[in-house]
MMTF fields as JSON, N, C-alpha, C and O atoms, coordinates in Angstrom:
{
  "mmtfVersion": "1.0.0",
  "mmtfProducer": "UNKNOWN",
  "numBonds": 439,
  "numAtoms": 440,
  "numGroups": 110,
  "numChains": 1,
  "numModels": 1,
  "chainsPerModel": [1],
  "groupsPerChain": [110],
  "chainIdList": ["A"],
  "bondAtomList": [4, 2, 8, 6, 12, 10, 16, 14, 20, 18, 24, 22, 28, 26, 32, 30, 36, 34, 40, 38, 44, 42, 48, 46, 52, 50, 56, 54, 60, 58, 64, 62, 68, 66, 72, 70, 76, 74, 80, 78, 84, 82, 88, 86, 92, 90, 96, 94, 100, 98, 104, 102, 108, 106, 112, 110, 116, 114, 120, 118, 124, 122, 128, 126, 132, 130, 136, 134, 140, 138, 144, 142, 148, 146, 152, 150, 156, 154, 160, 158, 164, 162, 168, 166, 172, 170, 176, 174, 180, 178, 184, 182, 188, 186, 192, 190, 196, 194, 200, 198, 204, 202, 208, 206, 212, 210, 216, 214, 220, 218, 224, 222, 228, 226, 232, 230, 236, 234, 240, 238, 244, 242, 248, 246, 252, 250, 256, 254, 260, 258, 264, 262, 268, 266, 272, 270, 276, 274, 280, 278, 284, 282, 288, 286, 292, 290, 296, 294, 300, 298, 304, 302, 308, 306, 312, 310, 316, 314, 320, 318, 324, 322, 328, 326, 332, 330, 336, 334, 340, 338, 344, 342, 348, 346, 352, 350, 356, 354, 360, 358, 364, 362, 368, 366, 372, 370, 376, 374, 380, 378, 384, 382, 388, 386, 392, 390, 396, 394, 400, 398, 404, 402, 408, 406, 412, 410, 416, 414, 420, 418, 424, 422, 428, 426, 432, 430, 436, 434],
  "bondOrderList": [1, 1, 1, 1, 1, 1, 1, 1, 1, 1, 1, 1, 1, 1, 1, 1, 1, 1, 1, 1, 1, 1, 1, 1, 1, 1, 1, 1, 1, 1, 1, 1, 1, 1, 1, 1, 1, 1, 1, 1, 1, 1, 1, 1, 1, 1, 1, 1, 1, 1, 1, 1, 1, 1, 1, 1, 1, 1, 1, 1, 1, 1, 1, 1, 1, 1, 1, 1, 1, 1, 1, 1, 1, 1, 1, 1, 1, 1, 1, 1, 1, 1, 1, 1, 1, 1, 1, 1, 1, 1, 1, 1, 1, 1, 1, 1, 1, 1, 1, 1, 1, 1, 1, 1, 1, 1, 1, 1, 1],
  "groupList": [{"groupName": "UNK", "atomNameList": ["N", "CA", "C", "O"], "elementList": ["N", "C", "C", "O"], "formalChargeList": [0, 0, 0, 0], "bondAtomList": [1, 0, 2, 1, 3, 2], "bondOrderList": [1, 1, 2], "singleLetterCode": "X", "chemCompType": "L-PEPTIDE LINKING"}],
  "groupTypeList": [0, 0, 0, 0, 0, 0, 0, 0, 0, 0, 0, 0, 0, 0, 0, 0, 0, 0, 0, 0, 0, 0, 0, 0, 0, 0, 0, 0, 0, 0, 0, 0, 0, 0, 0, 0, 0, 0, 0, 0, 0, 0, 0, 0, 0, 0, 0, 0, 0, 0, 0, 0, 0, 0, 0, 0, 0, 0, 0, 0, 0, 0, 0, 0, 0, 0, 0, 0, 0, 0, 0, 0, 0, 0, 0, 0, 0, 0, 0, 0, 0, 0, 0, 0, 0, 0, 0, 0, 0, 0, 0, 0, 0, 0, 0, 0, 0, 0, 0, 0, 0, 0, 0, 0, 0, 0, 0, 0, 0, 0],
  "groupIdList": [1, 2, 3, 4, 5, 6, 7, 8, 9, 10, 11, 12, 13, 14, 15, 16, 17, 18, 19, 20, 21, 22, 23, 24, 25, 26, 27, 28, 29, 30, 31, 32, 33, 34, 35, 36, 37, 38, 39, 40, 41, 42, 43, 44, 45, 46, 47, 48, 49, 50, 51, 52, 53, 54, 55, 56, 57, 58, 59, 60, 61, 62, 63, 64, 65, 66, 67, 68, 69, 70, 71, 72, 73, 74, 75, 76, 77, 78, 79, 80, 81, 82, 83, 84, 85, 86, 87, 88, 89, 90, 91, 92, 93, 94, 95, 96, 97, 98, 99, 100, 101, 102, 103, 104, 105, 106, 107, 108, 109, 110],
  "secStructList": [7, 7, 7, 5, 7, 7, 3, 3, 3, 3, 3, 3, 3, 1, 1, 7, 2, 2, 2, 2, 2, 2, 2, 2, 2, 2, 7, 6, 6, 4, 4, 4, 4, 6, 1, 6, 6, 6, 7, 1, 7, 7, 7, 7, 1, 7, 7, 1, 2, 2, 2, 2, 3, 3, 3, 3, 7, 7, 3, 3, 3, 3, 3, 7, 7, 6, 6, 1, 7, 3, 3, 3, 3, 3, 3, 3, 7, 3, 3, 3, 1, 1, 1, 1, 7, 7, 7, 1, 4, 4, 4, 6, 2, 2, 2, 2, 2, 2, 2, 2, 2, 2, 2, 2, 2, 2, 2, 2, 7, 7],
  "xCoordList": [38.501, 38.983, 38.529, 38.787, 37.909, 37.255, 38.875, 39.79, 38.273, 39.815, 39.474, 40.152, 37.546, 37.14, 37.475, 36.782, 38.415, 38.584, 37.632, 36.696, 37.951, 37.547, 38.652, 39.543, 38.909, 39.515, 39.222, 39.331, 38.863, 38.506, 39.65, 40.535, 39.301, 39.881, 39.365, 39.039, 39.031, 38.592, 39.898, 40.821, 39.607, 40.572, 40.185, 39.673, 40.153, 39.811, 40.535, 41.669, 40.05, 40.567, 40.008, 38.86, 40.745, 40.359, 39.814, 39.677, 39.677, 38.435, 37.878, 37.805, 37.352, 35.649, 35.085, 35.469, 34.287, 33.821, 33.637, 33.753, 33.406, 32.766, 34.123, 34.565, 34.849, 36.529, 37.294, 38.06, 37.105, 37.182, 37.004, 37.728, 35.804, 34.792, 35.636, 36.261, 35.286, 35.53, 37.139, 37.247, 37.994, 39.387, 38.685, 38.142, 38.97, 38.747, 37.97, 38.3, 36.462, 35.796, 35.458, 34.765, 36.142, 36.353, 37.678, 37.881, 39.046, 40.252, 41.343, 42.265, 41.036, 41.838, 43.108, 43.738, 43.652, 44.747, 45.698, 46.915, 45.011, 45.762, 46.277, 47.203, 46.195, 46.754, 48.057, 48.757, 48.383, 50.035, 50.78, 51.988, 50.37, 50.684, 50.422, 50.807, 49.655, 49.331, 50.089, 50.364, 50.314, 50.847, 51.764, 51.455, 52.943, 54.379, 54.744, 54.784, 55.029, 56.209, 55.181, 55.744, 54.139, 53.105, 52.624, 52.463, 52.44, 51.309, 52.66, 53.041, 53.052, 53.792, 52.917, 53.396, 51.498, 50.87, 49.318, 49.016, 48.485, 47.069, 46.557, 46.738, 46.039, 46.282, 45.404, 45.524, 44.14, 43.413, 44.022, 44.73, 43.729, 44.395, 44.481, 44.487, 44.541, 44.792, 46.059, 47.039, 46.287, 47.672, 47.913, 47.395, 48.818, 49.269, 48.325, 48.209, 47.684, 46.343, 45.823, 45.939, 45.221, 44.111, 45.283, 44.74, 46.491, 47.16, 47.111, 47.232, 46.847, 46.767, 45.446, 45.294, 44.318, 43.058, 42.229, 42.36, 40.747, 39.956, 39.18, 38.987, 38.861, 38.218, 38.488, 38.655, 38.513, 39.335, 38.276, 37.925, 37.886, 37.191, 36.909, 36.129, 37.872, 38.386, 37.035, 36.607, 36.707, 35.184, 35.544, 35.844, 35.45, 35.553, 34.246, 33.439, 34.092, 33.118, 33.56, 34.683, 32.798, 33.057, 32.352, 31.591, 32.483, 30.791, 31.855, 32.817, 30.905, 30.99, 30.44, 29.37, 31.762, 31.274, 30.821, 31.232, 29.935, 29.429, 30.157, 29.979, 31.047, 31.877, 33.03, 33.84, 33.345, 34.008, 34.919, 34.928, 35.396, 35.833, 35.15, 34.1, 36.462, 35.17, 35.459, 36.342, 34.89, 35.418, 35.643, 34.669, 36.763, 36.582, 36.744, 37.608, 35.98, 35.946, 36.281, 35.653, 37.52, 37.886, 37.715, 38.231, 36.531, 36.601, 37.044, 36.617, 37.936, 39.016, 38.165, 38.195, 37.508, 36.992, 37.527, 37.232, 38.317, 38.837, 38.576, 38.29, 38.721, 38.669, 40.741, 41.256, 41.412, 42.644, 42.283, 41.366, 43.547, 43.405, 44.079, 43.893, 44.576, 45.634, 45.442, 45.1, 45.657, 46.135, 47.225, 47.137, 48.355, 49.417, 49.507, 50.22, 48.408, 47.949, 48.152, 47.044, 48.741, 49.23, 47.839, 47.287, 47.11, 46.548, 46.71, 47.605, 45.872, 46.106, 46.642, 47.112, 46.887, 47.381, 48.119, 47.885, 48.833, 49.617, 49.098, 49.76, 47.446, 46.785, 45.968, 45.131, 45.734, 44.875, 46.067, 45.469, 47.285, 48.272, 48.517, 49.298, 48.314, 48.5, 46.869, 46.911, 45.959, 45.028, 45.138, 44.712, 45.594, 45.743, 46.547, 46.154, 47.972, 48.744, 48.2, 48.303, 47.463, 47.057, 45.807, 45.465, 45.039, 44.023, 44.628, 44.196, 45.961, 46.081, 46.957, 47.082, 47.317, 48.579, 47.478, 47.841, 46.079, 44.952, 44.73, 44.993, 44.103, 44.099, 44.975, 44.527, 45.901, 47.07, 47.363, 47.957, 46.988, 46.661, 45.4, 45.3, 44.599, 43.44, 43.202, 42.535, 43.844, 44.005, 44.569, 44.297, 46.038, 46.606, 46.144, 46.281, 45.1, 44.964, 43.59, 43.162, 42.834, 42.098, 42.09, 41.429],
  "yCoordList": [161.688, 162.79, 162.599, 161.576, 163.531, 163.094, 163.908, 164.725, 162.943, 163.254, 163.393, 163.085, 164.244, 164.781, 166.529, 167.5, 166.519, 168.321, 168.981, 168.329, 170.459, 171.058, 171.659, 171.283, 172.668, 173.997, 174.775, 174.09, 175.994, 177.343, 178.307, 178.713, 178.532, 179.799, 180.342, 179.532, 182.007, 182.759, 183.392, 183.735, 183.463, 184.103, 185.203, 184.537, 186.269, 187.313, 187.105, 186.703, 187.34, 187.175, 188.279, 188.635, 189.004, 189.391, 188.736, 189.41, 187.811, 187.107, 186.169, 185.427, 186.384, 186.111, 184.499, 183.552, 184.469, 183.247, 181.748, 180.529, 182.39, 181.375, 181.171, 180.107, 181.91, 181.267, 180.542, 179.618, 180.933, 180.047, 178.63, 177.905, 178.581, 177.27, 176.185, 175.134, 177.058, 176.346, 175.457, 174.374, 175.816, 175.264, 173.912, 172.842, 174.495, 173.154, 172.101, 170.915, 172.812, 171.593, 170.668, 169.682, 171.347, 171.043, 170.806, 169.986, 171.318, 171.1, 171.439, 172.241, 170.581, 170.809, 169.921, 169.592, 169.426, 168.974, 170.147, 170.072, 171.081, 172.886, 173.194, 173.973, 173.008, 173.12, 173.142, 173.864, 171.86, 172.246, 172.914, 173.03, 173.325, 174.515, 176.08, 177.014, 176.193, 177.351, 177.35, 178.39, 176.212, 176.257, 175.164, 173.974, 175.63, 174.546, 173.93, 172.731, 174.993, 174.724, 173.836, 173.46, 173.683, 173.266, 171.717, 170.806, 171.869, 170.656, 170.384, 171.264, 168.995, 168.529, 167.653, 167.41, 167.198, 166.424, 166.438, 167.069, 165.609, 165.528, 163.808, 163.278, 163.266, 162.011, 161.828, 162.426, 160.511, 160.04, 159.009, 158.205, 158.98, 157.423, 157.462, 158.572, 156.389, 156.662, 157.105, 156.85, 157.52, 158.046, 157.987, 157.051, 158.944, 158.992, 159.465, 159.064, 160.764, 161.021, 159.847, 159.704, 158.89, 157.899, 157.219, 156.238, 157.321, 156.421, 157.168, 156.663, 158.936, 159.771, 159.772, 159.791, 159.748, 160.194, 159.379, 158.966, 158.909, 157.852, 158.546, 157.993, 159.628, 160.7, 161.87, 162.55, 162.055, 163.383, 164.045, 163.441, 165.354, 166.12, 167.536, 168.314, 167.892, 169.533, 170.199, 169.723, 171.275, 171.787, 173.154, 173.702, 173.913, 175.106, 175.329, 174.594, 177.159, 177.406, 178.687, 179.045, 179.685, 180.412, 181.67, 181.73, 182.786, 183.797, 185.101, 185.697, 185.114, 186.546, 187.899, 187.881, 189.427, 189.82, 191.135, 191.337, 191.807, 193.342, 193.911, 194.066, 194.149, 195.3, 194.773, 195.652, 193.203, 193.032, 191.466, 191.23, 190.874, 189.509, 188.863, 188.719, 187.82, 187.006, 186.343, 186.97, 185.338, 184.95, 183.891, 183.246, 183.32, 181.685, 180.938, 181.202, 180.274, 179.452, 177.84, 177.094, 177.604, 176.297, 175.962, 176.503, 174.5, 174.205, 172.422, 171.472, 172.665, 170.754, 170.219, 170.893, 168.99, 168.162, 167.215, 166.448, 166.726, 165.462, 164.656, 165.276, 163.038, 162.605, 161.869, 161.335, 161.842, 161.381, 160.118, 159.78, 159.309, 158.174, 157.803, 156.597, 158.195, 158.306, 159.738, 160.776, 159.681, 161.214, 161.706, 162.911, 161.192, 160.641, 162.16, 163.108, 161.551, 162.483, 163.594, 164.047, 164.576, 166.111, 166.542, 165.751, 167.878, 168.898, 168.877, 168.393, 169.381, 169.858, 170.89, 171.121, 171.639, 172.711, 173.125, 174.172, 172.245, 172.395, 172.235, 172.612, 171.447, 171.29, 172.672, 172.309, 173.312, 174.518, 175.599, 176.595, 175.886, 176.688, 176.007, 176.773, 175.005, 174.29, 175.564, 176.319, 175.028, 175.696, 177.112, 177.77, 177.673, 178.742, 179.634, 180.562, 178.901, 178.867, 178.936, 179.912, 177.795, 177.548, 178.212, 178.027, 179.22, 179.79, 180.769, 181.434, 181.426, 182.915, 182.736, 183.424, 181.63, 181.269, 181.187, 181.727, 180.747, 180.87, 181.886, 182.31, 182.832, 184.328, 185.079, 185.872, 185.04, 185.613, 184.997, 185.705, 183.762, 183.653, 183.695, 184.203, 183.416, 184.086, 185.323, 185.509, 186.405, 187.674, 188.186, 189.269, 187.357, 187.462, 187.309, 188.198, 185.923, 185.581, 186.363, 186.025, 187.262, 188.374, 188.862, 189.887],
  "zCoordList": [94.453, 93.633, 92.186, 91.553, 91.742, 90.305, 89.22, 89.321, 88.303, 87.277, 85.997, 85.016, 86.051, 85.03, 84.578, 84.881, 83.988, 84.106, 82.957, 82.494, 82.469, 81.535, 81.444, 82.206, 80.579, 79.798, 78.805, 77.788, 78.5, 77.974, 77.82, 78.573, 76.544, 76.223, 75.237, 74.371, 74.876, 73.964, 73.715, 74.454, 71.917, 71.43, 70.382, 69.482, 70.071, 68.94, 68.14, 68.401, 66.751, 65.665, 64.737, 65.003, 63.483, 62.926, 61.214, 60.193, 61.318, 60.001, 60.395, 61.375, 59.113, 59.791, 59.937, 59.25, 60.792, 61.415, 60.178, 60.303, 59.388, 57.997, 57.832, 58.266, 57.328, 56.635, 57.834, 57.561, 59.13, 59.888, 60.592, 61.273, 60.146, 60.777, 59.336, 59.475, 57.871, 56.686, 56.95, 56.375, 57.574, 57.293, 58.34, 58.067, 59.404, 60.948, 60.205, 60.194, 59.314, 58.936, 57.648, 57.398, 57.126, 55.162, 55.053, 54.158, 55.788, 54.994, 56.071, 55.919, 57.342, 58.714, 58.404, 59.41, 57.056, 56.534, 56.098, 55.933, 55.968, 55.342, 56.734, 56.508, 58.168, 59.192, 59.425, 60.136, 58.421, 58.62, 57.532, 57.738, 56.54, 55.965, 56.304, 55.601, 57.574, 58.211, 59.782, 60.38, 60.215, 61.649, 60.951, 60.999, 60.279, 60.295, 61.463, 61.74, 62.175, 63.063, 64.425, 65.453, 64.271, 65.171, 65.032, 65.844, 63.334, 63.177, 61.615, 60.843, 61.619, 60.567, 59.398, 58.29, 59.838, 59.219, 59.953, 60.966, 59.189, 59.849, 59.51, 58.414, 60.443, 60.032, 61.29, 62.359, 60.824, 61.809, 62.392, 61.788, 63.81, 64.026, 65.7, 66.232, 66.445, 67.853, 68.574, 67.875, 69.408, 69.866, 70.925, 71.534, 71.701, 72.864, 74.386, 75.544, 73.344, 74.298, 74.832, 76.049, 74.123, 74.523, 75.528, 76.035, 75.963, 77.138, 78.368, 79.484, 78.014, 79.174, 79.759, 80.981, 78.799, 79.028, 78.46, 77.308, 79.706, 79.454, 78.162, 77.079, 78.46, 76.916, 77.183, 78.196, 75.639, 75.349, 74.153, 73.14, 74.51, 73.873, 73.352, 73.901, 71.837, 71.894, 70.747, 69.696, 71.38, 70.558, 70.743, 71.804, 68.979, 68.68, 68.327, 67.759, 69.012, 68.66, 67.976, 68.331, 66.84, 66.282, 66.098, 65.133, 66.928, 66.633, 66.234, 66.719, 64.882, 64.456, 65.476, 66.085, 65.506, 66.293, 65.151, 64.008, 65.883, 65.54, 64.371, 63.163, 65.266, 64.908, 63.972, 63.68, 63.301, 62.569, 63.429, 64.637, 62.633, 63.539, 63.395, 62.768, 64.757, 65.029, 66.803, 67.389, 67.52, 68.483, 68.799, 69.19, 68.791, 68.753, 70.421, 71.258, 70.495, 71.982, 71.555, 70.804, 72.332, 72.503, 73.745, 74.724, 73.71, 75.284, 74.999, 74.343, 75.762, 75.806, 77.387, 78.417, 77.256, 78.149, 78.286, 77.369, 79.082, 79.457, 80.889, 81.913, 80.847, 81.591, 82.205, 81.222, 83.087, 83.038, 83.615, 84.363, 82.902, 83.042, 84.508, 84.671, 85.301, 86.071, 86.945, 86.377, 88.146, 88.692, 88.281, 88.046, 88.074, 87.374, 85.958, 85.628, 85.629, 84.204, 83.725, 84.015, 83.135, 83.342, 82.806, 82.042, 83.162, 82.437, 81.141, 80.448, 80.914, 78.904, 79.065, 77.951, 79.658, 79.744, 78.07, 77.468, 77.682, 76.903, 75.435, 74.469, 75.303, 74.268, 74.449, 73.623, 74.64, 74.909, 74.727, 74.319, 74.808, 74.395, 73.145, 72.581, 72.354, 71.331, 69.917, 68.945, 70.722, 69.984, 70.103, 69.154, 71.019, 70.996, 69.846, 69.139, 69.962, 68.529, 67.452, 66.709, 67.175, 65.872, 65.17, 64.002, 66.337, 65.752, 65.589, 64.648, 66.393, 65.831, 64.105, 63.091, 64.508, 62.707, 61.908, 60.863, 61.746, 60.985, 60.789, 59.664, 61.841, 61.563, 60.931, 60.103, 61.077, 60.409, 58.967, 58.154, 58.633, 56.891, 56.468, 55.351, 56.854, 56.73, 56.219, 55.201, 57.04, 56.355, 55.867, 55.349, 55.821, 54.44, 53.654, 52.813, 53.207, 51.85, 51.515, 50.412, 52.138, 52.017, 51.063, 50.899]
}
């Protein structure tokens, strides 16, 4: 039984791809001033993941669309350490959260 998974999700947003990409990759410490109730702090360091999962791997992607927006794709790659191991299920409803609480100051601060 292999205990390499994936997970995807697209999410629409209304601003735009650049003010987007800019927080995640210049100032993904502003996270918890945009998702409170989500993220209390930002801080490198090893954790609990690395006891669930041999590797763990979350990648946003960001495309501006046509007609205004933008589209963001989170794909979470993991390996579990254990069958034992739960899904991310719950890190992928995690990002999910936190890109729409972006969007939503984002265009506030418009």
């Amino acid at each position: 039984m292999s205990l390499i998974c994936q997970l995807e999700t697209d999410i629409e947003i209304k601003a735009p791809a650049d003010k987007f990409h800019e927080v995640f990759s210049c100032r993904p410490h502003h996270m918890s001033n945009v998702s409170p109730e989500k993220i209390q702090g930002v801080e490198l360091h090893e954790g609990h993941l690395l006891e669930k999962y041999k590797d763990f791997d979350a990648t946003v992607q960001v495309t501006p669309k046509k007609d205004g927006g933008s589209l963001v794709h989170w794909t979470v790659k993991y390996e579990k350490a254990s069958k034992e191991a739960p899904d991310a299920k719950g890190i992928i409803q995690l990002v999910t959260d936190m890109t729409k609480d972006l969007d939503a100051h984002l265009i506030e601060q418009a």
